[in-house]
VOGU-3710 file (C-alpha; in Angstrom, 3 decimals, decimal comma):
1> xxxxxxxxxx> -45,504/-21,100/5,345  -43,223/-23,118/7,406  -40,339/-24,435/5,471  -36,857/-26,734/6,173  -35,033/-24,008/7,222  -37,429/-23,175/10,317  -38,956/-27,128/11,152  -37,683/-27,583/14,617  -35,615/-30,841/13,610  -35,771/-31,873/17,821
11> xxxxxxxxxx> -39,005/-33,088/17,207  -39,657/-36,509/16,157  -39,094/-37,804/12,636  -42,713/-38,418/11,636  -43,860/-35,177/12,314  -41,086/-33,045/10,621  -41,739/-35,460/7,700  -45,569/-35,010/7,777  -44,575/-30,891/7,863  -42,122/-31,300/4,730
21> xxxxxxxxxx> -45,204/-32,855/3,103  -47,549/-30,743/3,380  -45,616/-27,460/2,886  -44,529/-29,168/-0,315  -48,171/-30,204/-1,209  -48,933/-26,325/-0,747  -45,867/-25,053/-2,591  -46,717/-27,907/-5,874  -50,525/-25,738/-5,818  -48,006/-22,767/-6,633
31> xxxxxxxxxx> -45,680/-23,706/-8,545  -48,395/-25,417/-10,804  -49,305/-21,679/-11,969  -45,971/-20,290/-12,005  -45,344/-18,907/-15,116  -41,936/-19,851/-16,910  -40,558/-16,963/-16,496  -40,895/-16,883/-12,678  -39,194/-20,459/-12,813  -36,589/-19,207/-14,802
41> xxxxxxxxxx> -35,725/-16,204/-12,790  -35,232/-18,728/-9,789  -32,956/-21,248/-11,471  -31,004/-18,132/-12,733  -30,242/-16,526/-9,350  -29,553/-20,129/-7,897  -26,911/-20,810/-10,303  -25,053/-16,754/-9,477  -25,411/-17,497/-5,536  -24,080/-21,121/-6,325
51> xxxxxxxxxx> -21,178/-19,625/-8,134  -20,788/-17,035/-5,597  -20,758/-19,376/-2,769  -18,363/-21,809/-4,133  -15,901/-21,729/-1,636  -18,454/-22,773/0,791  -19,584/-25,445/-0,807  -16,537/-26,911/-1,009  -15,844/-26,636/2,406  -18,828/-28,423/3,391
61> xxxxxxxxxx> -17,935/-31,224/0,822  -14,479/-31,763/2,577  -16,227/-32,249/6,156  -18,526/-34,974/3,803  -15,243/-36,360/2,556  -12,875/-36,489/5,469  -15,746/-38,512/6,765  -16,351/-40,265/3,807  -12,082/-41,655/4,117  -12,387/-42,251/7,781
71> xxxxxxxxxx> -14,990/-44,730/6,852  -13,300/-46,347/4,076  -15,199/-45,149/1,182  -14,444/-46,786/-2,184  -12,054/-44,958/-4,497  -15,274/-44,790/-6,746  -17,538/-43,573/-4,385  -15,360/-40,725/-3,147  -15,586/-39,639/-6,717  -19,184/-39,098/-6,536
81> xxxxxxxxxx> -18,869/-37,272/-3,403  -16,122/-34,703/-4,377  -16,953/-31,229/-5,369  -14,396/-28,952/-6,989  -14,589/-25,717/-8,782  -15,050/-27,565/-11,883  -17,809/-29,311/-10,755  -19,560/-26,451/-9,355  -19,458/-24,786/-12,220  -21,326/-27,718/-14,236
91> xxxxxxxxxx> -23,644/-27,719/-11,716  -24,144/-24,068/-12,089  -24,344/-24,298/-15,389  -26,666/-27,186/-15,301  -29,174/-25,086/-13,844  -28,956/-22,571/-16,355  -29,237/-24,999/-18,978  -32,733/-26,771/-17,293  -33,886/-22,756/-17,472  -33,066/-22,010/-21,331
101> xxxxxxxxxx> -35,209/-25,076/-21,978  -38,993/-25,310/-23,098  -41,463/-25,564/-20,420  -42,708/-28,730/-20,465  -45,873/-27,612/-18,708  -49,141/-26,486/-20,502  -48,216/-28,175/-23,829  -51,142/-28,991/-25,761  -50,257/-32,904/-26,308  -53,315/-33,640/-29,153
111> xxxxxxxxxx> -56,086/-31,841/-29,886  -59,243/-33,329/-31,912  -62,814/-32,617/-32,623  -65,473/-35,310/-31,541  -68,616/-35,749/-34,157  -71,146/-34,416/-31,501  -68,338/-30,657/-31,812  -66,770/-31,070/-28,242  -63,493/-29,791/-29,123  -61,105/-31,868/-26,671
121> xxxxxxxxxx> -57,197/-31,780/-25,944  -54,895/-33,102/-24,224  -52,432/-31,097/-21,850  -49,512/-31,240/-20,061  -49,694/-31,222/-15,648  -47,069/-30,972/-13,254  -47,052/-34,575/-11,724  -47,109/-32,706/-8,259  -45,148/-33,571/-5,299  -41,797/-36,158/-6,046
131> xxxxxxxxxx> -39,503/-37,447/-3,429  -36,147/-37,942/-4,447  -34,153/-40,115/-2,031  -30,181/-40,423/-3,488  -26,638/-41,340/-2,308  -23,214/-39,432/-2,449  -23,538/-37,479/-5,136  -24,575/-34,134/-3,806  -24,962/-32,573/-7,675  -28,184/-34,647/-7,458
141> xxxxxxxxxx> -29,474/-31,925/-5,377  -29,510/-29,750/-8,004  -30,134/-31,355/-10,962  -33,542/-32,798/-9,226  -34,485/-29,768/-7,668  -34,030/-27,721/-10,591  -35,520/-30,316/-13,149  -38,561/-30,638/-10,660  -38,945/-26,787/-10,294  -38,953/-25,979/-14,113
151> xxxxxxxxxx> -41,851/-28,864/-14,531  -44,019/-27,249/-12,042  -43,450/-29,674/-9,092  -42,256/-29,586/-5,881  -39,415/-31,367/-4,930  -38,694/-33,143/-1,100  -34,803/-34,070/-1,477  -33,365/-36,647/0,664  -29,785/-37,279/0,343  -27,345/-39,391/2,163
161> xxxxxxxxxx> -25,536/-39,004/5,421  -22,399/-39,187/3,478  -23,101/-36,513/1,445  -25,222/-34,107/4,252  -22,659/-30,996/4,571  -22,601/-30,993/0,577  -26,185/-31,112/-0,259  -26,951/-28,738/2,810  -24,565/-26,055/1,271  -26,182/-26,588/-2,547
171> xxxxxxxxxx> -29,855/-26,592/-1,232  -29,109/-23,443/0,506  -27,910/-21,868/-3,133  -31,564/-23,240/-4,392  -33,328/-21,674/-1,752  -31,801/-18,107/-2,251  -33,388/-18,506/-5,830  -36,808/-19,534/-5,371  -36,920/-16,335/-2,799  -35,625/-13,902/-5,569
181> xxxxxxxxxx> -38,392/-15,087/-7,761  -40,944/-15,021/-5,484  -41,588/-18,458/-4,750  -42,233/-20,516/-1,867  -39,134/-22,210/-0,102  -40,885/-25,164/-0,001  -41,043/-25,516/-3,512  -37,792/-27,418/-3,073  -37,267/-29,009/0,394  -34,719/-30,735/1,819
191> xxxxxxxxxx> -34,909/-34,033/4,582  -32,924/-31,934/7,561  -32,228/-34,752/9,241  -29,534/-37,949/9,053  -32,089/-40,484/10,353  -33,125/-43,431/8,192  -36,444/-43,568/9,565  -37,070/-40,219/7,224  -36,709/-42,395/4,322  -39,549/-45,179/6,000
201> xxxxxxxxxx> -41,817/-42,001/6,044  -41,393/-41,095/2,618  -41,917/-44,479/1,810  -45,176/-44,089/3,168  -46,458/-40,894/1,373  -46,620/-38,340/3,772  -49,831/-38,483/3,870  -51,166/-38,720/0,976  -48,514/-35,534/-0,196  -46,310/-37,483/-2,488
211> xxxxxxxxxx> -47,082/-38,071/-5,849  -43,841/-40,216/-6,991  -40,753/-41,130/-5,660  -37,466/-41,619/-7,698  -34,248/-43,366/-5,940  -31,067/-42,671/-7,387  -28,391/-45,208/-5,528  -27,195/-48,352/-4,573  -28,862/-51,571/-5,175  -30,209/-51,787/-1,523
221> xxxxxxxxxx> -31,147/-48,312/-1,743  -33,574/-49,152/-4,528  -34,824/-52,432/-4,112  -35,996/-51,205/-0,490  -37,620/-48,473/-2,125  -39,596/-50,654/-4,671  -40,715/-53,360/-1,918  -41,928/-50,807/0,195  -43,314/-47,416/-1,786  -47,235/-46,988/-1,158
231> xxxxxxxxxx> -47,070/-44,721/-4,224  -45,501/-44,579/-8,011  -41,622/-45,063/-8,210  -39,365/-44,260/-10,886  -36,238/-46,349/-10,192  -33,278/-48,551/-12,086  -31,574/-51,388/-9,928  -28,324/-51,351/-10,868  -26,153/-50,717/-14,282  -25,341/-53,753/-15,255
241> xxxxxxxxxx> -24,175/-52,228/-19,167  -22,381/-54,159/-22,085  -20,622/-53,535/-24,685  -20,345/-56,123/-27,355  -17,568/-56,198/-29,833  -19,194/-57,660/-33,350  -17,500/-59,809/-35,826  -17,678/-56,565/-37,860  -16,093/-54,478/-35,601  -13,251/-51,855/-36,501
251> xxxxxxxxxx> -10,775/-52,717/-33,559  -9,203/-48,816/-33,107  -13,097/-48,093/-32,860  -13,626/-50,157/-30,400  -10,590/-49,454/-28,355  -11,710/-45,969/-28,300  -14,860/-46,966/-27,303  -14,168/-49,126/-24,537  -11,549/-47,574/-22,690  -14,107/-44,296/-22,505
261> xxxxxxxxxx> -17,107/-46,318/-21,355  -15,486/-48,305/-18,862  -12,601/-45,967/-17,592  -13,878/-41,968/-18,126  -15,341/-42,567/-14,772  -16,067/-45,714/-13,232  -18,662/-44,521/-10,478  -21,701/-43,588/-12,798  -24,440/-45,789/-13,868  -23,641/-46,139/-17,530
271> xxxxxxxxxx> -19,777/-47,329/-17,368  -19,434/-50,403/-18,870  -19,110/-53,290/-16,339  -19,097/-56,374/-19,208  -16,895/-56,791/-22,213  -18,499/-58,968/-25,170  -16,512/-60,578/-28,256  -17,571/-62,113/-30,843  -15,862/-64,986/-31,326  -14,996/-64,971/-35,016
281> xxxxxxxxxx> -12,817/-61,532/-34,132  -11,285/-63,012/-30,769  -8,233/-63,577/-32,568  -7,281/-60,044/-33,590  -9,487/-58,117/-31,065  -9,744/-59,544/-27,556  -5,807/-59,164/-26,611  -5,685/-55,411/-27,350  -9,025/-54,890/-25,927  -7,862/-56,939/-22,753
291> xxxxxxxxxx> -4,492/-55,752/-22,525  -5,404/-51,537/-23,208  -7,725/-52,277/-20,320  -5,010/-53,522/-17,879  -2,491/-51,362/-18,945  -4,434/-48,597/-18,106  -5,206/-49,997/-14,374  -8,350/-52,051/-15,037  -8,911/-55,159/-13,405  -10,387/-58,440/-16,074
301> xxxxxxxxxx> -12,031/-60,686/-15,074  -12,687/-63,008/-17,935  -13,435/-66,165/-19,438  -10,933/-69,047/-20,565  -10,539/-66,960/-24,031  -9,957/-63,595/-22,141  -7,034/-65,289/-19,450  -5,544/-66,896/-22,517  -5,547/-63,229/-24,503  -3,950/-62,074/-21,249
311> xxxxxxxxxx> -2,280/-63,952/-17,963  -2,594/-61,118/-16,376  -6,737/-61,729/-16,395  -7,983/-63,248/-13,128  -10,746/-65,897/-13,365  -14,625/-64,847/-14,043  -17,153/-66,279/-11,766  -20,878/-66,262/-12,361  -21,552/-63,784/-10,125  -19,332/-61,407/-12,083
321> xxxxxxxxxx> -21,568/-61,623/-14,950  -24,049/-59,472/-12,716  -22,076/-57,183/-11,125  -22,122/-53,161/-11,188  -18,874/-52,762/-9,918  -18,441/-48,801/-10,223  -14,883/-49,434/-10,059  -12,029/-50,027/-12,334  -13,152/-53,997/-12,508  -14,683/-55,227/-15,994
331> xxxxxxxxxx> -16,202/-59,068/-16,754  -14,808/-60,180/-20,082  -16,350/-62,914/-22,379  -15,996/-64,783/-25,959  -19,277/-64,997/-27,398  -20,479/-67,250/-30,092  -21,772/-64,508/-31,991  -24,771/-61,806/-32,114  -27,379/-64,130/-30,604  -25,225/-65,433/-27,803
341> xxxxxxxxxx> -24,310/-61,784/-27,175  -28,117/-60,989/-26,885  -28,955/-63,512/-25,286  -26,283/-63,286/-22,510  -27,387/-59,515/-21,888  -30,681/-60,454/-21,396  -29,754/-63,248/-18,607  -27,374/-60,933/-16,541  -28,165/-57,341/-17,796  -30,404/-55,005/-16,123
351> xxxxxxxxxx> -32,088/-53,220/-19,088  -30,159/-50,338/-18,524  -27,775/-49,121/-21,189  -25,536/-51,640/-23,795  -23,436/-50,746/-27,096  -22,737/-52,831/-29,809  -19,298/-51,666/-32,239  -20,145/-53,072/-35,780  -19,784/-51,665/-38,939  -22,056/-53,741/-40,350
361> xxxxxxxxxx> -25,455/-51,675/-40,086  -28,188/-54,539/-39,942  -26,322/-56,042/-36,793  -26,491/-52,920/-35,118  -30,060/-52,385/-36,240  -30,982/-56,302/-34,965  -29,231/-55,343/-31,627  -30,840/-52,486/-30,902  -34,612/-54,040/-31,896  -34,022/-57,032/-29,640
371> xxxxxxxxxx> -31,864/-55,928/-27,074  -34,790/-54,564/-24,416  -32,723/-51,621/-22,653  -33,973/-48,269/-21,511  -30,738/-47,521/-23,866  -28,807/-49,026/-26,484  -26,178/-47,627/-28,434  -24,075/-48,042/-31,655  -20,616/-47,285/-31,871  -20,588/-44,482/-29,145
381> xxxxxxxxxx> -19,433/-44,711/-25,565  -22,257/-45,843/-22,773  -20,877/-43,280/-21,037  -23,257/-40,900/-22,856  -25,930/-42,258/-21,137  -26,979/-39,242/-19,614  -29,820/-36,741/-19,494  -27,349/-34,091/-20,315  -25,790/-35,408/-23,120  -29,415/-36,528/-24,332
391> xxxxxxxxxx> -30,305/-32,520/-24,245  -32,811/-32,826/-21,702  -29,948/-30,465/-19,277  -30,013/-32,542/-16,680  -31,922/-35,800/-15,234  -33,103/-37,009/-12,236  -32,343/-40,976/-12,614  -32,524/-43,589/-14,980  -35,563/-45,046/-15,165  -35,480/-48,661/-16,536
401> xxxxxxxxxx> -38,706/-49,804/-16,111  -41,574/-49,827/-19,126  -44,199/-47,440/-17,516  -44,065/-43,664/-17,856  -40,686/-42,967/-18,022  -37,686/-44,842/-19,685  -34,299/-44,004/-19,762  -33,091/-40,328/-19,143  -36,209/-39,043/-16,412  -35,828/-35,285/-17,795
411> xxxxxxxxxx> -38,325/-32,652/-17,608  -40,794/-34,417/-20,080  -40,953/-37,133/-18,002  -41,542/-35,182/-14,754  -45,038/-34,164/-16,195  -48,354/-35,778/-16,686  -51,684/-34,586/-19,078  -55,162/-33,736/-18,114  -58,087/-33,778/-20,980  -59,418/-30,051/-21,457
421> xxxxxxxxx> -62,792/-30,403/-22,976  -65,078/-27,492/-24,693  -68,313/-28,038/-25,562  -71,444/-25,341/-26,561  -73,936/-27,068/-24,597  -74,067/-30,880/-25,377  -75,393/-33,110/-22,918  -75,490/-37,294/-23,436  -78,566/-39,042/-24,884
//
């Protein structure tokens, strides 16, 4: 089987694409009846030749971020490009985790007995063949191929030109594993080539060999994706995530709270970008919540309340309200209360991830009934939204639409069901 390390990547774009497809298409047929412990084996090995080629990998990453300066990356974005030791390690780890956990395939879902005796269940499928198309992080490379892998699909990973050196050097760890456990290269693929016009053809299908596509970047990156996909995507726009400060708030709570979900790092999707309080606490909570968050070298942008709290807080405009800023920038904004709050995160939020800090229990639980989020937390940082924190070892995006998937896409997700039905000879009057 021809696979990415062997396409002849002079020839043009469309036809190395429609090659990627249908090795993959062939390798999903595989991987479908790999048995758990074959997918383990190959996540296993990955993570030892990941650790064992660490050095290399972070070579490559520097030639992705002396680029990455030269161009004038964002402070932020640089952040999710950089691989260190450390992070090699948690990506190495990562993939050991994804391998300790269940198999999501061949679950028997339900299982019931019709009057006429068919005995029928329901079962869980590989989904098949997903394209994941991402941006500067190159740990994505792992953490999809792996999570793809251990649900029986095959993966074709397309990362970004910034990011090319780094996700070359990790999918080369991958590959080493599938081919100690005996299964096709293919089974996770990589886009060998910088050209945009890879992503068009992905876009497209490959011919009929794609089953779903997830995006896992920018705002442009995924609303081009959604406008123009010809099959399924699983995709969040942006994080536009809130945290609301109620009346009944304990303010060293919150403190704690906030300065973790917007400032632990400001480049991931689930750092806190808006700062909600309730008015009837603005008093004795909005100045130390303001001024901890300047102190510590974050920009506020606020309100008349939030200036007045703090000079030092520049003007809000509207379009701050629905901003993912990924950097150390925050909105900040009096509210008259838990409806206002609600209401203002459903005008600017994105349905991605928001907190409320109460100690008053049937606020939290109205918030989190009403507030229509893929997440929604009480009293704990938004930073924990995450598939790894959820348990699920790793995840391949947050989804934030209401079809399939929501929230953390983990292995679970990554599957679909088939009816098995056994009968003893019945036929239909």
């Amino acid at each position: 089987m021809e696979n990415v390390h062997r396409l002849d990547e002079s020839r043009p774009v469309h036809d190395i694409m429609l090659a990627l497809g249908r090795d993959a298409r062939a390798a999903a047929h595989a991987l479908g009846l790999a048995p758990t412990e074959q997918k383990n084996r190959a996540l296993a090995e990955a993570a030892r030749v990941l650790r064992a080629r660490a050095a290399d990998v972070i070579a490559a990453n520097a030639k992705d971020m002396a680029a990455g300066e030269a161009s004038g990356m964002t402070r932020a974005n640089l952040d999710r490009l950089m691989l260190n030791e450390a992070r090699i390690e948690a990506m190495a780890r990562g993939l050991e985790d994804i391998a300790a956990l269940p198999d999501p395939v061949g679950r028997v879902l339900a299982s019931f007995v019709r009057p006429n005796g068919l005995q029928i269940e329901r079962v869980s499928t590989p989904l098949g063949v997903i394209g994941v198309i991402y941006e500067s992080r190159p740990n994505v490379t792992a953490d999809a191929g792996a999570l793809c892998l251990k649900a029986g699909n095959a993966a074709i990973l397309r990362g970004g030109s910034d990011s090319f050196h780094s996700s070359g050097a990790i999918h080369a760890c991958l590959v080493e594993g599938l081919r100690a456990a005996g299964l096709p290269d293919a089974a996770i693929s990589r886009v060998p080539v910088r050209d945009r016009a890879a992503v068009g053809e992905m876009l497209k299908g490959l011919a009929g060999n794609l089953d779903v596509i997830v995006p896992r970047g920018g705002k442009s990156l995924v609303a081009r994706v959604q406008d123009e996909a010809r099959v399924p995507v699983f995709a969040h726009l942006e994080g536009i995530v809130h945290v609301y400060v109620d009346r009944a708030a304990d303010l060293d709570m919150a403190k704690a709270i906030l300065l973790n979900a917007k400032l632990r790092r400001t480049g991931i999707c689930g750092a806190a970008e808006t700062l909600l309080v309730d008015r009837s606490v603005a008093a004795t909570h909005l100045k130390p919540l303001v001024s901890m968050l300047i102190d510590a070298g974050c920009e506020v942008r606020g309100d008349e309340a939030t200036r007045a709290a703090d000079a030092r807080a520049t003007p809000a405009t509207e379009d701050d309200w629905r901003t993912e800023y990924l950097e150390s920038i925050i909105s900040a904004k009096v509210v008259d209360g838990l409806d206002a709050a609600i209401a203002h995160i459903e005008t600017y939020g994105s349905h991605h991830t928001d907190c409320i800090i109460t100690q008053d229990e049937a606020a939290a639980e109205r918030f989190m009934r009403e507030v229509d989020s893929a997440i929604v937390l009480h009293n704990a940082s938004t930073q924990f939204a995450d598939g790894g924190e959820f348990g699920f070892g790793a995840e391949i995006g947050i989804a934030t639409g209401r079809m399939h998937a929501r929230g953390p896409v983990g292995l679970e997700q990554l599957t679909s069901f088939k009816y098995r039905v056994h009968g003893n000879g019945q036929t239909r009057p």
